[in-house]
C-alpha positions, 0 to 999 in steps of 0.5 A, a space after each residue: 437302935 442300941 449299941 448291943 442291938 446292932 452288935 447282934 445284928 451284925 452278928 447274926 448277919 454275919 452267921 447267915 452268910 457264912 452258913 450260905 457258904 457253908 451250904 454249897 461247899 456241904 454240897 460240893 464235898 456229899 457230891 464228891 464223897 456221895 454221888 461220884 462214888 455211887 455212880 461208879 459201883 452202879 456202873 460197875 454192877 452194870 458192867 457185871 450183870 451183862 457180863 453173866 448174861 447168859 445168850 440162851 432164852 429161857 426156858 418157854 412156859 406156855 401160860 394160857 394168858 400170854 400171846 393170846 391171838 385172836 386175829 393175825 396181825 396185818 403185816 409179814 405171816 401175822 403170827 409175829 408182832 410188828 417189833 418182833 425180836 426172835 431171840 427174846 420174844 416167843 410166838 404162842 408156841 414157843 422160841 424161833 430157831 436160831 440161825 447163829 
């Protein structure tokens, strides 16, 4: 092997180790720079959204193809579903009372 031939040798051994180095600190800094502050705006955006939400239902629409019954479930009066939520869920004509 010749002298210029393990010169370049060295120096390309060198460059690809360094951009190894290069690669990992390239990370580190998009993690910091990236990532920390994309978590905290989508946190933040979370924290507003349930701070307008609103604890009234919404407006009940009786669309024909929702709620279908066909035959009652077989637990409670069988009109409600077995994860029935009174708050969120409607029965087929409409929303529960609230108790608050």
């Amino acid at each position: 092997m010749s002298l210029s031939a393990l010169a370049a040798r060295r120096v390309f051994a060198a460059a690809s180790h360094s951009s190894h180095e290069g690669g990992a600190r390239t990370w580190k800094i998009l993690s910091f720079v990236l990532a920390a502050p994309g978590v905290t705006v989508c946190m933040i955006n979370a924290y507003m959204k349930g701070q307008a939400h609103s604890h009234e239902p919404p407006e009940f629409v009786p669309y024909p193809h929702l709620r279908i019954r066909t035959k009652k479930f077989p637990w409670g009066d069988g009109n409600h579903s077995l994860f029935h939520n009174p708050h969120t869920n409607p029965l087929p004509d409409g929303f529960e009372s609230s108790h608050h």
